[in-house]
N, C-alpha and C positions, 0 to 999 in steps of 0.2 A: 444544575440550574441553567436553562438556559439564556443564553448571551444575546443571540442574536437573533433576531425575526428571518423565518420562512417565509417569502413570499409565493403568493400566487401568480401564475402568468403575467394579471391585469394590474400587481401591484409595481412589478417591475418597473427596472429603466427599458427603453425599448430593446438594444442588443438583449440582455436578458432575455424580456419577454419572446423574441426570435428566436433563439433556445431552447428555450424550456417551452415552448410552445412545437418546437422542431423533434424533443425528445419524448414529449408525450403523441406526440401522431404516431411514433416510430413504435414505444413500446407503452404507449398508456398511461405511465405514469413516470414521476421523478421522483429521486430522494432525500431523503431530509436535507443532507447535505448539499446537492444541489441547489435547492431549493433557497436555501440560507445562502449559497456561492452567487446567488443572483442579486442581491443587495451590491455587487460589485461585476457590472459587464466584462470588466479586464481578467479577473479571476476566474470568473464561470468560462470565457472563451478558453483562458491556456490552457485553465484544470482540462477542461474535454479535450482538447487538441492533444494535450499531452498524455493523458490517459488511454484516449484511441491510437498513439503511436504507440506504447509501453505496451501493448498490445498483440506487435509485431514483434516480440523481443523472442532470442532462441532458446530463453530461458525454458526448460519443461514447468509449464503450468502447475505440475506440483510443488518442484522446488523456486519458484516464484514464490506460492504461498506460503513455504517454509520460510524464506527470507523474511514477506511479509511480519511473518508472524515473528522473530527473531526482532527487528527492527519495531517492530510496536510495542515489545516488555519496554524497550528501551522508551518508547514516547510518553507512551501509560494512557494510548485514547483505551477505553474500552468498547468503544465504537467497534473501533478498525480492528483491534482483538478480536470481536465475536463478529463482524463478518469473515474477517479471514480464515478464522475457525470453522466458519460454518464451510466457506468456500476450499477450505483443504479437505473437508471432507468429502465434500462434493469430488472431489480430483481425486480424491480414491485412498487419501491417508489414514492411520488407525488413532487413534488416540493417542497412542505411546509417541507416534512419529510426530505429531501437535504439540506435544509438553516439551518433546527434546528439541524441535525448532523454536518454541517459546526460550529455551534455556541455550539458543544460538546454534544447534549443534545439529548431527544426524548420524545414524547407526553407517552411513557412509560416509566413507574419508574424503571420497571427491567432494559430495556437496558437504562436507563438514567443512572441508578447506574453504568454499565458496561462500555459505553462510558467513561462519568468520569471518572471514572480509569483508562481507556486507556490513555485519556489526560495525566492525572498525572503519566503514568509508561514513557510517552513521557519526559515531561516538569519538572517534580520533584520528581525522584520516590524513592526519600527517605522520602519523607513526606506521602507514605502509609504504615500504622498501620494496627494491626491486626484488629483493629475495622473495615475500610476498608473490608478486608476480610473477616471477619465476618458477612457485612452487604451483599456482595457479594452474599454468602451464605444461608444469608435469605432470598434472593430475587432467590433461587433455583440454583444456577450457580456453577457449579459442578469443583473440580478441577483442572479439566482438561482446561474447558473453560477459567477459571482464569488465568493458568500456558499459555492459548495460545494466551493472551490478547498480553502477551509480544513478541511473536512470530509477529504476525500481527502490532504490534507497530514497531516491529523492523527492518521488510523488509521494511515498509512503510517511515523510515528513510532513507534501504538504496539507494528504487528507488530514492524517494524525493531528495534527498543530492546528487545523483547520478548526475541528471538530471541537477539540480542546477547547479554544478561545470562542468560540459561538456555543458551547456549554452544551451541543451534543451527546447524547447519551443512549445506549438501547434502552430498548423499551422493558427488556426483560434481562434478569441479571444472570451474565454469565456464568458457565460450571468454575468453580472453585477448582484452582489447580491444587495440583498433589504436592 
């Protein structure tokens, strides 16, 4: 159910409306979420500022969305589930590689190691140790990639929680996992 009102450009505060007036010249349209993030100028400016630098990050685009996906069983939007799902696909993953990121993990040890600690920088992240990071490391993960686990953990909180409390929902219900 949702929580919060979607505005339209014209209902906005002004910064808002200068946004989201900025993002539909650029690609046409905005999204729900956005749209709802505009009820709050402070919100909508970090959320883009910080989601266009997450952006830059040397994460590979696919294991990005594997994290994603790992770090949203844990939030439970089902928002940010089925875009990320939809978006891992798009990046070229199989379905098996979607259910084992949904369940933290991947049929590689490097990004299984990385995943993993994305969990834990989500869910406990005072229970990683230097060993942690050191195993990080052994597994070639430079870092930068490490320093931007938390970045990527962190937006992925704030869609997630976002979404959650403004009663966000797809429109259509996602594949039932196995």
């Amino acid at each position: 159910m949702r929580r919060l009102t979607a505005l339209e450009p014209d209902q906005a505060p002004d910064k808002s409306r200068d946004l989201l007036n900025d993002i539909i010249a650029r690609r046409g349209s905005v999204g729900e979420m956005v749209s709802t993030m505009a009820n709050s100028p402070a919100l909508l400016e970090g959320y883009l500022a910080f989601s266009r630098a997450m952006k830059r990050v040397k994460i590979p685009r696919a294991l990005g969305e594997k994290i994603s996906l790992a770090v949203q069983e844990w939030i439970g939007c089902a928002m940010c589930r089925q875009a990320h799902a939809d978006a891992a696909r798009a990046a070229g993953l199989s379905e098996a590689d979607i259910e084992l990121a949904r369940q933290g993990t991947s049929t590689d040890a490097r990004e299984a190691a990385l995943i993993g600690v994305a969990v834990r920088v989500f869910a406990e992240p005072s229970s990683i140790t230097d060993e942690d990071v050191a195993e990080l490391r052994a597994h070639g993960w430079s870092d930068r990639v490490i320093a931007e686990v938390v970045g990527l953990v962190t937006l992925n909180l704030l869609t997630g929680a976002f979404n959650l409390l403004a009663g966000i929902e797809p429109r259509t219900q996602e594949p039932a996992s196995a």
